[in-house]
DSSP file (Angstrom, degrees, kcal/mol; ACC not computed):
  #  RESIDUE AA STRUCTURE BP1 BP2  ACC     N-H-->O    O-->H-N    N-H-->O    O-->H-N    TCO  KAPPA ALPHA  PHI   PSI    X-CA   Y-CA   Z-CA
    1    1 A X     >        0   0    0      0, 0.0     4,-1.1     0, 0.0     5,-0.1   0.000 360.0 360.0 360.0 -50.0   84.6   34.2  -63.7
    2    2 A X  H  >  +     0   0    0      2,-0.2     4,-2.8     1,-0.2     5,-0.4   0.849 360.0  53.6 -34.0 -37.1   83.8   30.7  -65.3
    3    3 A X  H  > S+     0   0    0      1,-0.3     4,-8.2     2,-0.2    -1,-0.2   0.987 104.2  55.1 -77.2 -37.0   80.4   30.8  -64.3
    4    4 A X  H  > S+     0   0    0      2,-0.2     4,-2.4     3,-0.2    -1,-0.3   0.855 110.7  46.0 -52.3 -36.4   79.9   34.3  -66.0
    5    5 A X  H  X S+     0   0    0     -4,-1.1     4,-1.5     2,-0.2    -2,-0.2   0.954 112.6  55.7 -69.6 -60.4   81.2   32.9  -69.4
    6    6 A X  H >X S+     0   0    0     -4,-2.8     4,-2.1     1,-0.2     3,-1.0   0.963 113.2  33.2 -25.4 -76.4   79.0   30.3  -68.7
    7    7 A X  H 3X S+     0   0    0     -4,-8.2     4,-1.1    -5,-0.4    -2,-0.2   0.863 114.2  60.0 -41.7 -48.0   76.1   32.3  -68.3
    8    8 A X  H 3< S+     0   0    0     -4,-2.4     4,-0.4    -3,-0.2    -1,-0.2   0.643 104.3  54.3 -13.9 -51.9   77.3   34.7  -70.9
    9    9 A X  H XX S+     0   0    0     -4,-1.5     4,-1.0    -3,-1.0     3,-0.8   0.926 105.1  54.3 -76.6 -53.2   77.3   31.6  -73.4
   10   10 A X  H 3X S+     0   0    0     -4,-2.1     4,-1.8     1,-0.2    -2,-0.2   0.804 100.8  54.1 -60.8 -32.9   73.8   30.8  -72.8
   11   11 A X  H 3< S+     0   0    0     -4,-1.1    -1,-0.2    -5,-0.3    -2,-0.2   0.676 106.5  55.9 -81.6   3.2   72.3   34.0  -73.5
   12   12 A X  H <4 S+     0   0    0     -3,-0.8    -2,-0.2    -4,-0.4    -1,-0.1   0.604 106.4  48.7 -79.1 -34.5   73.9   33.9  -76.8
   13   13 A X  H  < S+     0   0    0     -4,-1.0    -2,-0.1     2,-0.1    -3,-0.1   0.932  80.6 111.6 -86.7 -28.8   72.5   30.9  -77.6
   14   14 A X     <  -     0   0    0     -4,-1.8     2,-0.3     1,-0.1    93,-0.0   0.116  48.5-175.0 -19.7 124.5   69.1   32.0  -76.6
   15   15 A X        -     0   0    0     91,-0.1    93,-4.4    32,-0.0     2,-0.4  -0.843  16.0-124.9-128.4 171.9   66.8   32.3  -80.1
   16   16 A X  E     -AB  44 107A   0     28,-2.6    28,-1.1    -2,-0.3     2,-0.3  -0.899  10.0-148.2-108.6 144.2   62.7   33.8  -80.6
   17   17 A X  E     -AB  43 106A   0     89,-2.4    89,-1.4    -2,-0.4     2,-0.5  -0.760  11.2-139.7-102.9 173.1   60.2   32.2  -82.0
   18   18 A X  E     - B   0 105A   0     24,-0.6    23,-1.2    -2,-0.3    24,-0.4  -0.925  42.4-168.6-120.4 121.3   57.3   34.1  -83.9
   19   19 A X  E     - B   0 104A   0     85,-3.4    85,-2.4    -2,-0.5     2,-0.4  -0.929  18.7-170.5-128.5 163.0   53.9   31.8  -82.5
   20   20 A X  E     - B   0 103A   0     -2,-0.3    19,-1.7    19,-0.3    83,-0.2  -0.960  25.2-109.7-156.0 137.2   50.7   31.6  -83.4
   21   21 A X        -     0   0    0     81,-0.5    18,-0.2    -2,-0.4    12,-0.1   0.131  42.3 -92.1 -63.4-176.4   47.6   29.8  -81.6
   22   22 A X        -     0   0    0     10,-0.2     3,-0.3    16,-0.1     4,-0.3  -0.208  46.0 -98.3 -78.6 169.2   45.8   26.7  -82.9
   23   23 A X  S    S+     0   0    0      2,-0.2     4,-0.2     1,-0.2     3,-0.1   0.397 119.9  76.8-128.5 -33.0   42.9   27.3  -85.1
   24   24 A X  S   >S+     0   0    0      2,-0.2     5,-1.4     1,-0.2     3,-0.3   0.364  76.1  74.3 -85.6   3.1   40.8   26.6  -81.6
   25   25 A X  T > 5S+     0   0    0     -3,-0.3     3,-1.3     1,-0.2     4,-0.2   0.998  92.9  57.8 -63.2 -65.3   41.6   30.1  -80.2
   26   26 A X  T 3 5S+     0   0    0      1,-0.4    -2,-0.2    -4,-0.3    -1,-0.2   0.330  95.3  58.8 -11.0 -40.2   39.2   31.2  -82.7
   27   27 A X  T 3 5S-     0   0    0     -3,-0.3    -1,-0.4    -4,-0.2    -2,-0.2   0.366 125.5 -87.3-102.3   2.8   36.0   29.1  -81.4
   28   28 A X  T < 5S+     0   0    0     -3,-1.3     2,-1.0    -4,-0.1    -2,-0.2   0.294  89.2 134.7 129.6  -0.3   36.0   30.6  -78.1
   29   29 A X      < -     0   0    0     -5,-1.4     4,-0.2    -4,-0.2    -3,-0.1  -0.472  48.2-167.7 -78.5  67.1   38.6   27.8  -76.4
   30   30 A X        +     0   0    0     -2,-1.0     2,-0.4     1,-0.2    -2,-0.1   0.336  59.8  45.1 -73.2 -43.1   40.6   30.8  -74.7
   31   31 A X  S    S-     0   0    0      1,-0.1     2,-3.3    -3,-0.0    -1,-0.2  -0.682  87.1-136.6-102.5 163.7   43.2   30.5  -73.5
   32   32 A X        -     0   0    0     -2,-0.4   -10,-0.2     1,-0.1     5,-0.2  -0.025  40.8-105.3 -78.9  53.8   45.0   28.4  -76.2
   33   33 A X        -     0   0    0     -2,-3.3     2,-0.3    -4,-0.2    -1,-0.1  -0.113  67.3 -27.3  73.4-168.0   46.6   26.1  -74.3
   34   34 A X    >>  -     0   0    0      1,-0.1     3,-1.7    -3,-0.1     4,-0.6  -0.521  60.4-114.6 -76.0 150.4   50.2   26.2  -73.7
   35   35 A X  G >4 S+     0   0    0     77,-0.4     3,-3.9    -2,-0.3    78,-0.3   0.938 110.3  76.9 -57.7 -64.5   52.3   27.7  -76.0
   36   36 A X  G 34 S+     0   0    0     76,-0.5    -1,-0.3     1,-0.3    79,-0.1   0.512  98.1  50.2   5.7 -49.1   53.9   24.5  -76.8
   37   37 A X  G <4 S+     0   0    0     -3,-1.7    -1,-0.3    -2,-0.2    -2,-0.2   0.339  92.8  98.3 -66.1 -23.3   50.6   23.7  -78.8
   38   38 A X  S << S-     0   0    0     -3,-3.9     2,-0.5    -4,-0.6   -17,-0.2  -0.444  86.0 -94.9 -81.7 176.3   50.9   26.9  -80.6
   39   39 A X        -     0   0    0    -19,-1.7     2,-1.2   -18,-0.2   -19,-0.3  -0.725  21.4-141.5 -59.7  97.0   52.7   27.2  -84.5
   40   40 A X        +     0   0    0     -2,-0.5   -21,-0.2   -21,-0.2     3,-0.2  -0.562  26.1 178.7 -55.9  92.6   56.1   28.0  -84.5
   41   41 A X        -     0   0    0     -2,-1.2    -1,-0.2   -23,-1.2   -22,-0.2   0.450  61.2 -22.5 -92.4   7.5   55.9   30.5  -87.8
   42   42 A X        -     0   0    0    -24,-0.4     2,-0.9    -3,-0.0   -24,-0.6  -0.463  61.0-123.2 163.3 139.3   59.7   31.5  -87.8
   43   43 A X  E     -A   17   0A   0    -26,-0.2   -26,-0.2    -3,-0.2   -27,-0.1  -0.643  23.4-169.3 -92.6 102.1   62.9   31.8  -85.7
   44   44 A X  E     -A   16   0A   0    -28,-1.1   -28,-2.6    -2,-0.9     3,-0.1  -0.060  30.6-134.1-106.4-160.8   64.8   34.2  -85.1
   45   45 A X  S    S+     0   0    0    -30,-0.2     2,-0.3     1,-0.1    -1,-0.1   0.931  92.0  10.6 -92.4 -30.7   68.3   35.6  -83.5
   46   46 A X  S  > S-     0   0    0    -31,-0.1     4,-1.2   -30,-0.1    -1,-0.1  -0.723  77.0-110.3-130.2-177.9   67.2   38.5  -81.5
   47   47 A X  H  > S+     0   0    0     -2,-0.3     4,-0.7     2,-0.2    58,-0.1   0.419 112.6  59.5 -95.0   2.0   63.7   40.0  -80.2
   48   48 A X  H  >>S+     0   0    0      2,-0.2     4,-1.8     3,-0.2     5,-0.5   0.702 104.4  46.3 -97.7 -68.3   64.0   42.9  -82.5
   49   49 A X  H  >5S+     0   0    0      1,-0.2     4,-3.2     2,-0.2     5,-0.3   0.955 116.2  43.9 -37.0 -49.7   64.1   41.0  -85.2
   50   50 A X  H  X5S+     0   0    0     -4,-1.2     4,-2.3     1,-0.2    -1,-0.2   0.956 116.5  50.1 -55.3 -50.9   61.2   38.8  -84.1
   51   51 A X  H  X5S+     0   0    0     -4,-0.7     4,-1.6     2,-0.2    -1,-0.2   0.868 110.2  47.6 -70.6 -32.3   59.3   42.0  -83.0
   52   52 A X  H  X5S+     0   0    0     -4,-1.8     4,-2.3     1,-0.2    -1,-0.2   0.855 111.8  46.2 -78.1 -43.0   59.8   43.7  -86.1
   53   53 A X  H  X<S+     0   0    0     -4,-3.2     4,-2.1    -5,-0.5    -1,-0.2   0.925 112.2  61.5 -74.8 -30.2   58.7   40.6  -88.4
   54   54 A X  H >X S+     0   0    0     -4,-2.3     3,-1.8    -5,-0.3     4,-0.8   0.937 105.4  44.1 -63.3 -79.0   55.3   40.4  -85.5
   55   55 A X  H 3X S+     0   0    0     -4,-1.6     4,-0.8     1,-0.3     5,-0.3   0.723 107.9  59.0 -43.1 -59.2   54.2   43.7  -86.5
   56   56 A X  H 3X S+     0   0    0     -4,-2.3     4,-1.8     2,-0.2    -1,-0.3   0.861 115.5  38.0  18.4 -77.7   54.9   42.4  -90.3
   57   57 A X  H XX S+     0   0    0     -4,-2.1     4,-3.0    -3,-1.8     3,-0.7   0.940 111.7  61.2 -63.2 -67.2   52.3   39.7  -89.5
   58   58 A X  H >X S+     0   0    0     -4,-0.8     3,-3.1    42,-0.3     4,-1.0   0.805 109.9  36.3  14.2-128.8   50.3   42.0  -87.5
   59   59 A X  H 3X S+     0   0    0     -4,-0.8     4,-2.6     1,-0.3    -1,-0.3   0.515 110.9  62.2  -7.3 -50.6   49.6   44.3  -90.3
   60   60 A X  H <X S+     0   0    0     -4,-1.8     4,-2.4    -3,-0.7    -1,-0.3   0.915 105.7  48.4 -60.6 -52.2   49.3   41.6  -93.1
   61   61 A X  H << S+     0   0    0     -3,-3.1     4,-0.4    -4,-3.0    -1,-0.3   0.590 106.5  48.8 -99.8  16.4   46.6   40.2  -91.4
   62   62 A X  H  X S+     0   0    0     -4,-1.0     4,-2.3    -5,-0.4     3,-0.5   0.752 113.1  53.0 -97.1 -39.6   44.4   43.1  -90.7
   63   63 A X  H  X S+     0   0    0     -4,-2.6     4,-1.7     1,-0.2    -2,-0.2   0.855 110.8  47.2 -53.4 -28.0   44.9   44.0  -94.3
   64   64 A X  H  X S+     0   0    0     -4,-2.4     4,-1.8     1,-0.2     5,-0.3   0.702 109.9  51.0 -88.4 -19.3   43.8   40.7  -95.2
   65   65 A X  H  > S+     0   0    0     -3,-0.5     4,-3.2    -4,-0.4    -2,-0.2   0.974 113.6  43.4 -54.1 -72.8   41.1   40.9  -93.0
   66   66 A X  H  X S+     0   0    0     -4,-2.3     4,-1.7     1,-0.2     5,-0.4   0.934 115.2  50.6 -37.2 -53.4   39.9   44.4  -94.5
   67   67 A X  H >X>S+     0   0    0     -4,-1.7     3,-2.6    -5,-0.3     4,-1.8   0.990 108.6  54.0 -64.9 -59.2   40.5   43.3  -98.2
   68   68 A X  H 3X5S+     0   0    0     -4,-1.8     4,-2.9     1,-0.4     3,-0.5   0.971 112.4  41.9 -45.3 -42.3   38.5   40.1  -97.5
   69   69 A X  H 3<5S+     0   0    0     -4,-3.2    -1,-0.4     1,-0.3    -2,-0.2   0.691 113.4  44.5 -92.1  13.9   35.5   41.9  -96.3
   70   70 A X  H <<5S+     0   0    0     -3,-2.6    -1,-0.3    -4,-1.7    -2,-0.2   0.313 114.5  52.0-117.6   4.2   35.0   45.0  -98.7
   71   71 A X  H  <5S+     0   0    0     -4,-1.8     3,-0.5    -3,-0.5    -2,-0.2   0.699 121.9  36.9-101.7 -32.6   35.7   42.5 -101.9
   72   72 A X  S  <<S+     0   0    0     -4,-2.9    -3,-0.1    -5,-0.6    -2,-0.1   0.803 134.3  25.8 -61.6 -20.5   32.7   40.1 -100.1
   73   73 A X  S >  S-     0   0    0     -5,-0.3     3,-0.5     1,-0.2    -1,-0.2  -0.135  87.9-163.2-160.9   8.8   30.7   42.8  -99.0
   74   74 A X  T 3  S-     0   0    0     -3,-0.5    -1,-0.2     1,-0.3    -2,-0.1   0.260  72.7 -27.6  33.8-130.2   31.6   45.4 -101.4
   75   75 A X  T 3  S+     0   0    0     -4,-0.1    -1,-0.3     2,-0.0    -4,-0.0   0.503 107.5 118.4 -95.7   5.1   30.4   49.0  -99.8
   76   76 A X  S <  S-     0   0    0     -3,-0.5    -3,-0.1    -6,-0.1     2,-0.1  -0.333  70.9-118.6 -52.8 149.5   27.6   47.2  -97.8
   77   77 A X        -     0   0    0      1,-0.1     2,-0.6    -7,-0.0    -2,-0.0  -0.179  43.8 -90.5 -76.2-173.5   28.1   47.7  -93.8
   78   78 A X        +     0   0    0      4,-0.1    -1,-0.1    -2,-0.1     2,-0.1  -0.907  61.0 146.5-137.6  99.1   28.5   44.5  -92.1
   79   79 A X        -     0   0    0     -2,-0.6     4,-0.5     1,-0.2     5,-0.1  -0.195  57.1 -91.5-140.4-120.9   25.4   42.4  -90.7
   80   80 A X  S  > S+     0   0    0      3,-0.2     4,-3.7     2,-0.2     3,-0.3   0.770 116.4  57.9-103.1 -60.6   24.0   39.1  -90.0
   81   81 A X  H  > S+     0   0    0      1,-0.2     4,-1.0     2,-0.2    -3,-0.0   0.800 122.2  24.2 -10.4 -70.7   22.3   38.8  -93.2
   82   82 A X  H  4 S+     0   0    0      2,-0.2    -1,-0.2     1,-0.2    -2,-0.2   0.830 119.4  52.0 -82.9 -32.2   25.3   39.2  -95.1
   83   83 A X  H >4 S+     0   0    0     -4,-0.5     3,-1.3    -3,-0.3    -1,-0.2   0.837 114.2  51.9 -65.7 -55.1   28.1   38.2  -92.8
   84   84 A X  H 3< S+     0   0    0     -4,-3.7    -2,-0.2     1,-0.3    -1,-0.2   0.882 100.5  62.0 -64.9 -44.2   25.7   34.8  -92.5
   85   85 A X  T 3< S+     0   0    0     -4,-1.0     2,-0.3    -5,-0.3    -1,-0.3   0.292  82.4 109.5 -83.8  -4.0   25.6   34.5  -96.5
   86   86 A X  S <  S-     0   0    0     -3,-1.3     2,-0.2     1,-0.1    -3,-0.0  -0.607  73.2-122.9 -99.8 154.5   29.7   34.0  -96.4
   87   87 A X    >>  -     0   0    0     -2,-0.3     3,-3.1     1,-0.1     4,-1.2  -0.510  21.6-109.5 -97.0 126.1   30.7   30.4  -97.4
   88   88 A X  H 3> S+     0   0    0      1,-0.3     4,-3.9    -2,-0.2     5,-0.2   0.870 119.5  59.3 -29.3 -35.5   32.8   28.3  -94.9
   89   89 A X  H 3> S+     0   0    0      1,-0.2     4,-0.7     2,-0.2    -1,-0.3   0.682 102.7  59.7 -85.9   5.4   35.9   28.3  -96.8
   90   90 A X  H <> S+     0   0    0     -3,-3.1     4,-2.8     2,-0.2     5,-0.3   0.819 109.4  41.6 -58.4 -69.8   35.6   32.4  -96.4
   91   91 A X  H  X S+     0   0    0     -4,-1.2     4,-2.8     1,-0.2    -2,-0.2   0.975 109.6  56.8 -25.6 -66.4   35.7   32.2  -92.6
   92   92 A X  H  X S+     0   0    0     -4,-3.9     4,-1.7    -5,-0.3    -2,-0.2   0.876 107.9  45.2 -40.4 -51.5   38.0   30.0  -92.8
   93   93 A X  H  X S+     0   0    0     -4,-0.7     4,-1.2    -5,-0.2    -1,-0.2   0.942 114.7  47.4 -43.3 -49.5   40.1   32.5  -94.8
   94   94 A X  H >X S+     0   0    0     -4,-2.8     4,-2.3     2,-0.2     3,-1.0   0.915 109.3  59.4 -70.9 -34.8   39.3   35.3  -92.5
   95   95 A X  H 3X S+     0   0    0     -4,-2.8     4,-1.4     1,-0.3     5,-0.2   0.984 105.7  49.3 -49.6 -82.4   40.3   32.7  -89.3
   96   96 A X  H 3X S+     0   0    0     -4,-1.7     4,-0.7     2,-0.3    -1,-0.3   0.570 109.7  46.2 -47.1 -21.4   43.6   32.2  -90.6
   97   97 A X  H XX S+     0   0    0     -4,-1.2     3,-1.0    -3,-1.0     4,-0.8   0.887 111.0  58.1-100.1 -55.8   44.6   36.0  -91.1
   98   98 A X  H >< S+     0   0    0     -4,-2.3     3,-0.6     1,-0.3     4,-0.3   0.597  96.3  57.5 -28.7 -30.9   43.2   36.6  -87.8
   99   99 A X  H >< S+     0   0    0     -4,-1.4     3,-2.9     2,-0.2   -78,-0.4   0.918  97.7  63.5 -50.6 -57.7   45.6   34.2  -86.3
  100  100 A X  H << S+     0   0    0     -3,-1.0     3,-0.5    -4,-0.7   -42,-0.3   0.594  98.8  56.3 -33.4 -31.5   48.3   36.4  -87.8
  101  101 A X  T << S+     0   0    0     -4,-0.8    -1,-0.3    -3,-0.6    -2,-0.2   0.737 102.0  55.8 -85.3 -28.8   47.1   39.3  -85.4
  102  102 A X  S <  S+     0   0    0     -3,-2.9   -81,-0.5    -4,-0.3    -1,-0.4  -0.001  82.2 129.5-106.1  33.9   47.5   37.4  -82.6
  103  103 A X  E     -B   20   0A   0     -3,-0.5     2,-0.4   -83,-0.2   -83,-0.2  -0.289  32.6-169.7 -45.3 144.3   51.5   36.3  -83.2
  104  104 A X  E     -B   19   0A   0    -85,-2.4   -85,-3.4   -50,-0.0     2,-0.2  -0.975  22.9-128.4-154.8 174.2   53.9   36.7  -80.6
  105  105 A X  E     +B   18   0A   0     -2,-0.4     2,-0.4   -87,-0.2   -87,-0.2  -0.641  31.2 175.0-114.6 150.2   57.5   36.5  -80.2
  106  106 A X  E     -B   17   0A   0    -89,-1.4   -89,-2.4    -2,-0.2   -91,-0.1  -0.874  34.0-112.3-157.8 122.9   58.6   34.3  -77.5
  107  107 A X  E >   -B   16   0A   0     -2,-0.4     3,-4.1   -91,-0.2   -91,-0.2  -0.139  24.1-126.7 -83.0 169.6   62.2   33.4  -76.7
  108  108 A X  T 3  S+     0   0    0    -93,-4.4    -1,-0.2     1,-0.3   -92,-0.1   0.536 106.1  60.3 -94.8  18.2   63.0   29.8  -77.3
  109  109 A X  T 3  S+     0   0    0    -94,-0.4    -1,-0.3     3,-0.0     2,-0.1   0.397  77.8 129.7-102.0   6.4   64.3   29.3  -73.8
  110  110 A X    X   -     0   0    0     -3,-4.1     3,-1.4     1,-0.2    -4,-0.0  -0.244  64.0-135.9 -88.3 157.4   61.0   30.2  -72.2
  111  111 A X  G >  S+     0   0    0      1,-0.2     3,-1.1    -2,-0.1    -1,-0.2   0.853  90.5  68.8 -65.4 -16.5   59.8   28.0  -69.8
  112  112 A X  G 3  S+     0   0    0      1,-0.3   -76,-0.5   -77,-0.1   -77,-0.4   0.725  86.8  64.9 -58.5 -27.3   55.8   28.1  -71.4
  113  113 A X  G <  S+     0   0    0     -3,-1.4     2,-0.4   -78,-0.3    -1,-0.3  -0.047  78.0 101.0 -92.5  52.7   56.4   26.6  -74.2
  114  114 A X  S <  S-     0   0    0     -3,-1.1     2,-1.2     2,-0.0   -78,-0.2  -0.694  85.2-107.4-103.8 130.5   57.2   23.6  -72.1
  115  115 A X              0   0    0     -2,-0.4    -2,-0.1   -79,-0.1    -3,-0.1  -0.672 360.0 360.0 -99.8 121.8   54.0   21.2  -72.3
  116  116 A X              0   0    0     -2,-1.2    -1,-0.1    -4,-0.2    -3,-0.0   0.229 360.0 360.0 -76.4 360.0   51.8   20.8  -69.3
C-alpha cells in the first residue's frame, strides 16, 4: 500500500513545461539538440493546461507571421526579389514567431530534458 501512495505522490508532483527550440532550429541545425537546451516559456500543473496555452502560442505566431508579411509585402505574392529586400531585424522578427509554432508541452519529469 506504501509504495502506491508513494507512487501516487509523485505523479502529483509531476508539472509541464511549454518549450521552445534555440534560435538554431531555424538555420537548418535540426534536430535542436536536447530539449534541455530548449526555452522553458511557462509551467504548468496539468497537460491540459499546457496544451491549451501551446495552441495559444501556436496561433499567435502564425498570426504574427501572416501580419508580418502582408504589412511588408502588402498585396504582393511572395518572391525572392521581395522576400530578399526584407531587413535582418525582419527575419529576425519572423524567426522568433516561428519558434512559437514549434512549442511543446513536455512534462517536467521527462527524462529528455536531461542533458546529453
Amino acid at each position: 500500500m506504501s509504495m502506491d501512495l508513494r507512487h501516487a505522490a509523485a505523479l502529483v508532483l509531476v508539472g509541464w513545461y511549454l518549450i521552445m527550440p534555440p534560435l538554431t532550429y531555424l538555420s537548418g541545425d535540426r534536430p535542436a539538440g536536447p530539449y534541455a537546451r530548449w526555452t522553458i516559456a511557462d509551467v504548468f500543473d496539468s497537460a491540459s493546461d499546457c496544451k491549451a496555452k501551446m495552441k495559444k502560442v501556436h496561433d499567435e505566431g502564425d498570426a504574427a507571421v501572416d501580419r508580418k508579411y502582408h504589412t511588408w509585402l502588402g498585396n504582393e505574392p511572395a518572391n525572392d526579389k521581395n522576400l530578399g529586400d526584407f531587413t535582418h531585424q525582419q527575419w529576425k522578427q519572423i524567426a522568433l514567431n516561428s519558434l512559437q509554432t514549434m512549442a511543446v508541452c513536455i512534462a517536467t519529469d521527462d527524462p529528455r530534458l536531461k542533458e546529453k
